[in-house]
Structure formats: C-alpha cells, structure tokens
LOBA-906079 format. One record per atom (N, C-alpha, C): residue number from 1; residue in one letter; atom name; x, y, z. Coordinates in pm, 1 decimal. Each point is the difference from the previous one (the first is absolute). Layout:
BEGIN
seq;type;atom;X;Y;Z
NUM;a;CA;X;Y;Z
...
end
This chain:
BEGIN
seq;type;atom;X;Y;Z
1;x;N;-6807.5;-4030.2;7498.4
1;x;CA;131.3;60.1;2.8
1;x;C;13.1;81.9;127.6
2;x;N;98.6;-18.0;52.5
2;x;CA;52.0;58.1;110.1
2;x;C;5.4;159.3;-26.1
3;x;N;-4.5;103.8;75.9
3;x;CA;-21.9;167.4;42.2
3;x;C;147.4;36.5;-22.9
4;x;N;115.3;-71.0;75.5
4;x;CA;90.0;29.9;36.4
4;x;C;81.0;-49.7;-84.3
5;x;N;117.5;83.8;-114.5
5;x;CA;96.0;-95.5;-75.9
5;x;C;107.7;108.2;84.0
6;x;N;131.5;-183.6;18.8
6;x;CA;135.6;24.5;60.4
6;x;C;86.8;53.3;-79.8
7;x;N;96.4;90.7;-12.2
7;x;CA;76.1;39.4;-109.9
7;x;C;109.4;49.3;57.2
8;x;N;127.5;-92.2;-33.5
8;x;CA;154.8;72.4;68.0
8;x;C;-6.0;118.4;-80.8
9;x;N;94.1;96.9;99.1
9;x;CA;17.0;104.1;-33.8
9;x;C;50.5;37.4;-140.7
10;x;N;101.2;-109.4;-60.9
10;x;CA;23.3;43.4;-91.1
10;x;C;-111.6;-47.9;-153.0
11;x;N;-80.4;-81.6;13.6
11;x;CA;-127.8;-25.2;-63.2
11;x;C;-53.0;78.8;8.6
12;x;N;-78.7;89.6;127.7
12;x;CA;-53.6;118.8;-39.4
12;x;C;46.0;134.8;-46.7
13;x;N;134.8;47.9;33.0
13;x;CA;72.9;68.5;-86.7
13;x;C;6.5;-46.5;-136.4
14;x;N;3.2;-101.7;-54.1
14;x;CA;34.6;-27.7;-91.0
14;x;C;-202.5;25.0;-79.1
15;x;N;-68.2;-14.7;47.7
15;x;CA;-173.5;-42.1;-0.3
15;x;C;-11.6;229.3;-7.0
16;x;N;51.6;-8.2;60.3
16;x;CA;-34.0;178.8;45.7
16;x;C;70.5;54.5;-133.6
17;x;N;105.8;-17.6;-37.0
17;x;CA;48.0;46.1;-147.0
17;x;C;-37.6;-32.3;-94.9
18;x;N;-55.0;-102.3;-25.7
18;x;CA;-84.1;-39.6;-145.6
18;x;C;-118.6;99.2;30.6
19;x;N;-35.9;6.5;129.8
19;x;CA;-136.4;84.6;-51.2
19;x;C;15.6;121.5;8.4
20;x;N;101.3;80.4;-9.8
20;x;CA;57.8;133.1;-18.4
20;x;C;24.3;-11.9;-108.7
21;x;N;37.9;-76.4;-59.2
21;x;CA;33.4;1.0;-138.1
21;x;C;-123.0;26.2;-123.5
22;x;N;-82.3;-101.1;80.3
22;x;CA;-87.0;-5.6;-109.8
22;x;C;-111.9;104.0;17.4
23;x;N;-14.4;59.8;86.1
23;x;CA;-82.6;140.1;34.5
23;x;C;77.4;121.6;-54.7
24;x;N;80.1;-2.6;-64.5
24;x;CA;119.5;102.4;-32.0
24;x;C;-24.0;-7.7;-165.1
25;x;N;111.3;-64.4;35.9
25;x;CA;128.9;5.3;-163.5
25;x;C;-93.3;-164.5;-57.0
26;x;N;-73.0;-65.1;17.7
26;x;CA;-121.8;-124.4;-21.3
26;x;C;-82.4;94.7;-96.5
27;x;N;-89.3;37.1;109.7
27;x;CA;-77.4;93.8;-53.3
27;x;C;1.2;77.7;-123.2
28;x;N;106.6;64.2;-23.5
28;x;CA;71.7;146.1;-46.6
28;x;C;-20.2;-107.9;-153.5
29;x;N;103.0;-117.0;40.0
29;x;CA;30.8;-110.3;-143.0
29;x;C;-89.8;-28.5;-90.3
30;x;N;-120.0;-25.2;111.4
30;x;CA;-127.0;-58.6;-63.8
30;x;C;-78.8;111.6;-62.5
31;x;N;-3.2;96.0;41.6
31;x;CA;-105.4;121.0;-24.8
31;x;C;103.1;42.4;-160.4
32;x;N;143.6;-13.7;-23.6
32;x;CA;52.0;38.4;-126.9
32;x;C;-19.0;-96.6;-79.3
33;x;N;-17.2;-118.4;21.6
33;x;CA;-20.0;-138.2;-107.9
33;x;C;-142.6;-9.0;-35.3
34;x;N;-77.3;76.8;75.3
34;x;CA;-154.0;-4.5;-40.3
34;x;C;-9.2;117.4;-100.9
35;x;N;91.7;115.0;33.7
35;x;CA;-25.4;128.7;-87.5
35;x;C;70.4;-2.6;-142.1
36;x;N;133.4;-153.9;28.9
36;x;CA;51.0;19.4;-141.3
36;x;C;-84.1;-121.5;-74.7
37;x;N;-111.2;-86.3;74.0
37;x;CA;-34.2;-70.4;-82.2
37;x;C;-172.2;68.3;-51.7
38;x;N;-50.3;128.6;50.1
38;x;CA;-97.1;37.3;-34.9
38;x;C;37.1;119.6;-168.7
39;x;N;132.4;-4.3;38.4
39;x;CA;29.6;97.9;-131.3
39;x;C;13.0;-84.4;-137.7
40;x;N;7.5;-122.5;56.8
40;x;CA;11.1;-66.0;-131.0
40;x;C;-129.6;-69.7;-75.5
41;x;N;-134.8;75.5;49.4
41;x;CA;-152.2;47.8;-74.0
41;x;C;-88.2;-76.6;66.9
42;x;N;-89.8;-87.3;-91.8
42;x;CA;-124.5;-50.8;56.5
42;x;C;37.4;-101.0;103.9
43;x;N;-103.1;63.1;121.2
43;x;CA;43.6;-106.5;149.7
43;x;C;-82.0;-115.9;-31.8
44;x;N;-96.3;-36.8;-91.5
44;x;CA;-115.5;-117.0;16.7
44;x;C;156.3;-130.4;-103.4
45;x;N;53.0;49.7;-7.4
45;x;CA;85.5;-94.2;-80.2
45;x;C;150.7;46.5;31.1
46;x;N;3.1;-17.2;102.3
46;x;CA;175.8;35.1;13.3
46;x;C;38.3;-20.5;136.6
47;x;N;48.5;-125.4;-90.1
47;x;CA;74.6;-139.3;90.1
47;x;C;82.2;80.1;112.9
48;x;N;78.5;65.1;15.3
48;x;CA;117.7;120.4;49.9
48;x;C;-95.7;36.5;82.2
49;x;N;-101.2;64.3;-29.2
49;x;CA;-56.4;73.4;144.0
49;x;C;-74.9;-75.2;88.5
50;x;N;-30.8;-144.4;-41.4
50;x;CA;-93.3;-73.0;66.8
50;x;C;94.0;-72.1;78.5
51;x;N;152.2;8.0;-24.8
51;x;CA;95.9;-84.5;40.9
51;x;C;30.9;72.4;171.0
52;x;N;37.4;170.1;-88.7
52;x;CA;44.0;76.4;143.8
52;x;C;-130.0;5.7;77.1
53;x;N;-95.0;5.2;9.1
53;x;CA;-89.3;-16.5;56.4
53;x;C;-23.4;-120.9;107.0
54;x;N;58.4;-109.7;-79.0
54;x;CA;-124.2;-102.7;85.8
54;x;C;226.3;-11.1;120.9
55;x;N;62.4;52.4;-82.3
55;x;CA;158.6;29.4;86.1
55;x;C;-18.7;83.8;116.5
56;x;N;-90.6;119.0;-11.9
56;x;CA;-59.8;63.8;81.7
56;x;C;-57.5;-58.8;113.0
57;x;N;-65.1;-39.5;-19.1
57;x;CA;-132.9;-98.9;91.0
57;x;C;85.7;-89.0;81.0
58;x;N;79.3;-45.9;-58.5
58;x;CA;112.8;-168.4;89.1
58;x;C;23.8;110.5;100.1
59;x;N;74.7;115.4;-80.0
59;x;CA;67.1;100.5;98.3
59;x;C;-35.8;57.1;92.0
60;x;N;-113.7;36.8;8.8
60;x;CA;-115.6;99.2;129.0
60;x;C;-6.3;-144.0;47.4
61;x;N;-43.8;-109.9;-46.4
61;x;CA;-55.2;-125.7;126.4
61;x;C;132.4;-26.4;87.3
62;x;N;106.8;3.3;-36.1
62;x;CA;113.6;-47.5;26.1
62;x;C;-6.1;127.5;141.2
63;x;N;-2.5;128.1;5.1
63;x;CA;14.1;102.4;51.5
63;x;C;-110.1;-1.5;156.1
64;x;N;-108.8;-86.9;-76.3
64;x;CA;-140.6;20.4;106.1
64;x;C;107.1;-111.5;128.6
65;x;N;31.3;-152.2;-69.7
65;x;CA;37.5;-95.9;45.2
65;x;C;129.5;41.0;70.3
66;x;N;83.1;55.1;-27.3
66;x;CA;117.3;61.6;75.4
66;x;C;-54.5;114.7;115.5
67;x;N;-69.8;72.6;-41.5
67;x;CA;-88.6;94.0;122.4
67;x;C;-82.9;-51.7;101.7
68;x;N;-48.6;-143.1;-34.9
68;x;CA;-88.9;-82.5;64.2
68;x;C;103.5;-87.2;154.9
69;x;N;101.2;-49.6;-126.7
69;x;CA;81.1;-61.9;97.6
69;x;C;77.2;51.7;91.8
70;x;N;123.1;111.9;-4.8
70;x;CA;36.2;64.9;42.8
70;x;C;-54.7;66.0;163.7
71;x;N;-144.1;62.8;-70.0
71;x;CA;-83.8;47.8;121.9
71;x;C;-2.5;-106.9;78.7
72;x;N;-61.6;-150.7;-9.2
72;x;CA;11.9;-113.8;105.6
72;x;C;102.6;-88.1;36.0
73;x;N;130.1;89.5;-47.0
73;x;CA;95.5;-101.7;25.2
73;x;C;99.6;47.2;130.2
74;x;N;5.6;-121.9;112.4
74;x;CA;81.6;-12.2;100.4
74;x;C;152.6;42.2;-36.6
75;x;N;89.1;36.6;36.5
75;x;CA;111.4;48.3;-71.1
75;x;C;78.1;-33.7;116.0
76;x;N;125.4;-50.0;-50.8
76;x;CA;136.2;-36.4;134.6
76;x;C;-7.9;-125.5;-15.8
77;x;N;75.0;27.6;172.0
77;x;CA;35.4;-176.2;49.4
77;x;C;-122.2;-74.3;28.8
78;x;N;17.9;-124.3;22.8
78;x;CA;-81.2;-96.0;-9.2
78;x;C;-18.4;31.9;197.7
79;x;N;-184.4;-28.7;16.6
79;x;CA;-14.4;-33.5;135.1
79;x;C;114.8;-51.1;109.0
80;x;N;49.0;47.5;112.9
80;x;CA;91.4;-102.3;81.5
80;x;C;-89.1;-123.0;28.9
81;x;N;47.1;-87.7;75.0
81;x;CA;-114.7;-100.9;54.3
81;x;C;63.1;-121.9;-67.8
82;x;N;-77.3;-141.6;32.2
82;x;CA;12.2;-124.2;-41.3
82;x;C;-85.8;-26.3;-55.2
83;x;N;-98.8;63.9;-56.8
83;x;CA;-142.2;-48.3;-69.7
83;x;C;61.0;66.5;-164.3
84;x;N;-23.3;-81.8;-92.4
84;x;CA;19.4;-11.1;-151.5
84;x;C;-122.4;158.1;2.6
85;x;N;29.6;138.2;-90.8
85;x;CA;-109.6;30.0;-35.2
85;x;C;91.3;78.9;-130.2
86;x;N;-51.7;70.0;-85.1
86;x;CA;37.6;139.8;-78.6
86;x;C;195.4;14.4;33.9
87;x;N;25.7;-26.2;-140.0
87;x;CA;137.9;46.6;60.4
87;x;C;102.8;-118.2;74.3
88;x;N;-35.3;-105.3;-8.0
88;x;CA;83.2;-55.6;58.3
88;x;C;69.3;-116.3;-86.5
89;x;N;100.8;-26.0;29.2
89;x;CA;31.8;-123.0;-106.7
89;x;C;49.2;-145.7;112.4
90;x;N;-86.3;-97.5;-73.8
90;x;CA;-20.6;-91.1;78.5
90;x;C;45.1;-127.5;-124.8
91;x;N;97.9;-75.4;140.1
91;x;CA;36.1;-129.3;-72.3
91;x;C;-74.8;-145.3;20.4
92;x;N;-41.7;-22.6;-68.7
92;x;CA;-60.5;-165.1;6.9
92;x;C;63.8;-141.1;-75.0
93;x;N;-45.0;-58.3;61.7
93;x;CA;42.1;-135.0;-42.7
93;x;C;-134.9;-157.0;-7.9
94;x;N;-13.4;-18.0;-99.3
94;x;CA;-99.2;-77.5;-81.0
94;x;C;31.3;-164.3;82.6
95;x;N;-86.9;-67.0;-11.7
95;x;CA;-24.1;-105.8;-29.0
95;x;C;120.8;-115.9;-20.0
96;x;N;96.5;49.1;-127.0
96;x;CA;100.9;-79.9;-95.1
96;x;C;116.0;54.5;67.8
97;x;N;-29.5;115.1;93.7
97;x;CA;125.3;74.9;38.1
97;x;C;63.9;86.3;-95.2
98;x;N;-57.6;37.1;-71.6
98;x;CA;63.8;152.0;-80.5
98;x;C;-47.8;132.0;74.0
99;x;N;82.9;51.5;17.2
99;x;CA;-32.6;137.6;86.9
99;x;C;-17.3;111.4;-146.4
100;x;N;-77.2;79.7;18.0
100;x;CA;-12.5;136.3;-83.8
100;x;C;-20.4;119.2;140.0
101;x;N;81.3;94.2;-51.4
101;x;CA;-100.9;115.5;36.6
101;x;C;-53.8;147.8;-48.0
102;x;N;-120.4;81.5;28.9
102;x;CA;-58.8;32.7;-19.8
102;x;C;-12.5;149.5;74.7
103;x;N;6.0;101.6;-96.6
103;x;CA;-66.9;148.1;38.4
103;x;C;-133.7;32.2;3.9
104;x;N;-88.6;-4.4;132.0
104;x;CA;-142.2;0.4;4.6
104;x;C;6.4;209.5;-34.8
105;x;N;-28.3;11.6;-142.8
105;x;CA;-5.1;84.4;-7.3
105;x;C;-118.9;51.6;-122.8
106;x;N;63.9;98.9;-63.7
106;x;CA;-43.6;35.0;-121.7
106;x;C;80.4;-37.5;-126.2
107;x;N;-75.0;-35.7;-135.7
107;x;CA;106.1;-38.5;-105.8
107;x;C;49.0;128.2;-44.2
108;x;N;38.9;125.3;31.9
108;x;CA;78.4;121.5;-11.8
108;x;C;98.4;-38.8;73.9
109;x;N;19.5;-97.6;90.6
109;x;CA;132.5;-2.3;122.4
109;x;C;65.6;-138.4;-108.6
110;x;N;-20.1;-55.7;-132.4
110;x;CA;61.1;-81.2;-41.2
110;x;C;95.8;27.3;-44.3
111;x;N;71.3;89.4;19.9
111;x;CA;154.0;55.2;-38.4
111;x;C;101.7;-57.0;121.7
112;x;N;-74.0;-53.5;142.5
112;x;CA;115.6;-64.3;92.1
112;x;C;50.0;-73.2;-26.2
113;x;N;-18.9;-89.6;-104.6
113;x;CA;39.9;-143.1;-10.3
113;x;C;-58.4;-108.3;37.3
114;x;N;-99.4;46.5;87.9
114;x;CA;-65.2;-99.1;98.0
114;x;C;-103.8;-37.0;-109.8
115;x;N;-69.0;-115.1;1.4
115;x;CA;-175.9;-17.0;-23.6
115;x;C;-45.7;71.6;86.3
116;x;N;-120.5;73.8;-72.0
116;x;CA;-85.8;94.2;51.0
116;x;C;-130.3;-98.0;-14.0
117;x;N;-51.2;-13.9;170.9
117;x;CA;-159.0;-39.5;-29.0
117;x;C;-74.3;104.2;81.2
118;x;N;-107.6;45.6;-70.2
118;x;CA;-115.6;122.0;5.9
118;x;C;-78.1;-58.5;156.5
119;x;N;-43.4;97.4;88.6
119;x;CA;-62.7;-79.2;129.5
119;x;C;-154.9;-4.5;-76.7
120;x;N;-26.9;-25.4;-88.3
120;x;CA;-99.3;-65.9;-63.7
120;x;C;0.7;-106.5;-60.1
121;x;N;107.3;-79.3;-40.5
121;x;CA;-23.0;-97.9;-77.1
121;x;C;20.5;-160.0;114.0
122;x;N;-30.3;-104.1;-32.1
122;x;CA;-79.2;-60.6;96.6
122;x;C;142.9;-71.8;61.5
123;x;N;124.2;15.3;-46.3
123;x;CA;75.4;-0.9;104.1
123;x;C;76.9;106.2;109.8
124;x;N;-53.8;114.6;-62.6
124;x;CA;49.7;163.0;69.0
124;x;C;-117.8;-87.1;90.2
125;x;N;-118.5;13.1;30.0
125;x;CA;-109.6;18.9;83.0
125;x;C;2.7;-139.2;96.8
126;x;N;85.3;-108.7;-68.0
126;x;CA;20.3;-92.5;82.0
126;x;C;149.3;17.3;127.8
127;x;N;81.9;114.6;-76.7
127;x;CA;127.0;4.4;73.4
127;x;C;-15.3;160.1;110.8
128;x;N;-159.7;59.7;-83.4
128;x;CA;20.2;118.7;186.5
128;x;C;-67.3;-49.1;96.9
129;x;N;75.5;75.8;100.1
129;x;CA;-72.2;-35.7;101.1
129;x;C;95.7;-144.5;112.0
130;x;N;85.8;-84.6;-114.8
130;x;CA;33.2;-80.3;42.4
130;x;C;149.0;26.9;100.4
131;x;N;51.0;-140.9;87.8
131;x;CA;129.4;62.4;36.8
131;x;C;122.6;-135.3;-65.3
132;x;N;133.9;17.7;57.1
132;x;CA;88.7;-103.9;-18.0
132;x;C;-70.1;-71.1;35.3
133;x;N;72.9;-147.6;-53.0
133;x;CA;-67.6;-174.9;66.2
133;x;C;-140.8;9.1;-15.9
134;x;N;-50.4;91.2;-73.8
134;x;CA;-167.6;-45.1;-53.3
134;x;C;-12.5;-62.4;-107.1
135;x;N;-98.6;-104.6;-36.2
135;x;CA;-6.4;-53.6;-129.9
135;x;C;-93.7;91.1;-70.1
136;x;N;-58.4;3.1;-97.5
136;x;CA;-75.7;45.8;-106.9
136;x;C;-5.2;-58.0;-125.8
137;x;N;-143.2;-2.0;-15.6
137;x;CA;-96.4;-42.8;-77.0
137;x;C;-44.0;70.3;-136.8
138;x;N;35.1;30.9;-113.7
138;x;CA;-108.0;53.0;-90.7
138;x;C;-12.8;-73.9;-113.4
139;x;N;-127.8;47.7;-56.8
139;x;CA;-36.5;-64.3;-138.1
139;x;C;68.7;118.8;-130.4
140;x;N;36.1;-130.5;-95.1
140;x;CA;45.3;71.1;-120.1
140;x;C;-53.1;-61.1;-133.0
141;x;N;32.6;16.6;-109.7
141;x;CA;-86.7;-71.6;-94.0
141;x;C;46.2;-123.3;-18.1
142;x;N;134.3;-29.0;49.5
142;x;CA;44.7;-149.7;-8.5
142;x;C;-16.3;-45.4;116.4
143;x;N;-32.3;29.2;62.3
143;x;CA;-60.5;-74.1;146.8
143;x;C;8.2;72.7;120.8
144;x;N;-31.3;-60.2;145.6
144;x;CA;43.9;18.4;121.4
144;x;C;120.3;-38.5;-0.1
145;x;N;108.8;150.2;83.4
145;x;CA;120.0;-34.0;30.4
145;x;C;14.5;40.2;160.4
146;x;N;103.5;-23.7;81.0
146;x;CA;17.0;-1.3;109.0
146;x;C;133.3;56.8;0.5
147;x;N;29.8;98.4;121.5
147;x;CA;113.8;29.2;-20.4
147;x;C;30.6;26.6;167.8
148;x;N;150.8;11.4;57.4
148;x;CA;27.7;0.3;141.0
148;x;C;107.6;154.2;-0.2
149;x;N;-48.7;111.6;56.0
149;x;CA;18.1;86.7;-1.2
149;x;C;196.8;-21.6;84.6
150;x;N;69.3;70.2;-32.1
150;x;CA;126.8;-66.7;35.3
150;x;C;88.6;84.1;54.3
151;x;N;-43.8;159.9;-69.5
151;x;CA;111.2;125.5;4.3
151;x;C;-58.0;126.6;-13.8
152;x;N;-39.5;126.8;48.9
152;x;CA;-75.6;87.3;45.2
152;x;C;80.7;130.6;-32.4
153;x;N;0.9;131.3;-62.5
153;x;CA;104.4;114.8;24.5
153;x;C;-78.3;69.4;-91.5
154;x;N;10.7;130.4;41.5
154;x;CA;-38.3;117.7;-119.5
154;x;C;135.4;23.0;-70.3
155;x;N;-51.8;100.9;-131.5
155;x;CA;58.3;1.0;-127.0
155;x;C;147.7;32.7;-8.0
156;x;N;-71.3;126.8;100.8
156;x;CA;218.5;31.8;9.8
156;x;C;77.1;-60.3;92.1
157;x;N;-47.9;-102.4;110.5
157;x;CA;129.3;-64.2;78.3
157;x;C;34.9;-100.6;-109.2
158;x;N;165.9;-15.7;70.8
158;x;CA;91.9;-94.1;-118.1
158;x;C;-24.9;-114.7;75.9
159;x;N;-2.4;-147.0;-83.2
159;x;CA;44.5;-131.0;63.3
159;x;C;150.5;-23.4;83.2
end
C-alpha cells in the first residue's frame, strides 16, 4: 500500500468530521450504552453489554483508521502535468471502444460521481505514471485488459 492517500478537499473535510465526531459525542454515546448496559447486572451473560462493547471497538478502530489516513493524506488539486498520478481523472477507451472514466483516487472521493480506482489496485498502478495516447496493460481476475489512455484533467477542472 502506498504512504500517500489523495483526498479532495471536500472528502477530507468530510473524513475530518466523522472523526470529530466520533472522538466527541462517539465516544460520549458509547461510554453511556456501556453504563446503561452494565446496570442491567451480571456482565458474564449480558448480551447488551457485550453488544456496546464489541460497538465500542468498530468505533476506536474506525477512529485509529481515520487518524491514520488523514495524517497521510495529500489534500487539493490533483498534480499539474500530463503524467496520470493521485487526483487525476483520466479517460480511456478499451479495445471494443467503450470509453469509461476514472478518479485515481481514494474510495472516500466516491461521492464525485466518477469511478474511483485506489493507486493500488492493479489498474490505479497500471494508469500512474502514464500520459495521453499511452496504452496500458493490467491483470484482473477476468483477465488481461488493455486500455488507450484518451483524456487527462484533475478533479475540479470542468470538461
């Protein structure tokens, strides 16, 4: 896995408030659902407290993983340049001639509308680095596909 995750601004605003939330008024929720399920007696048998508990746990991991990401995440516009990297949304066109395109980003930026592919997965890693009029190559579980890079722009310029 890559060091560096891309995140439009409004993904990480949006990434930065869940984890205010849940360090807060999260917290606050969980710590009263554990205290109203310890009043209701023996903890070796009570479904309720083993519930807020293991609710707890999703919740702090969820918190580490938002603190984790955040700290390594690139924030803004996408690189200037002609090389595909973080941030950019790039159009291709296949084989059969169907064009898709694609936000080389994070799946937190899947609120653009765009497909979001991660610069880890083996067509993110096949499309950085690359420019227009390049072909590319990756493997997927249904096979080798090929694709001809066609259209180049970061997130916020318009078509």
């Amino acid at each position: 896995m890559s060091d560096t995750v891309w995140l439009s601004q409004s993904a990480y605003d949006q990434l930065q408030a869940e984890l205010e939330h849940l360090k807060t008024a999260g917290r606050e929720e969980a710590a009263q659902a554990i205290k109203t399920a310890r009043a209701h007696g023996d903890l070796r048998e009570n479904a309720e407290y083993d519930s807020a508990k293991e609710e707890q746990g999703k919740m702090e991991a969820r918190i580490r993983q938002l603190d984790d990401m955040l700290q390594r995440a690139q924030v803004g516009k996408a690189p200037a340049g002609d090389v595909v990297s973080g941030g950019s949304v790039v159009t291709t066109v296949d084989a059969d001639g169907d064009e898709e395109t694609f936000l080389i980003g994070s799946r937190e930026d899947r609120t653009t509308g765009l497909t979001v592919v991660s610069t880890d997965s083996p067509l993110g890693r096949a499309l950085v680095g690359a420019r227009v009029g390049d072909e590319v190559r990756y493997e997927a579980p249904a096979g080798t596909f090929t694709l001809k890079i066609t259209g180049l722009r970061g997130l916020e310029e318009r078509v």
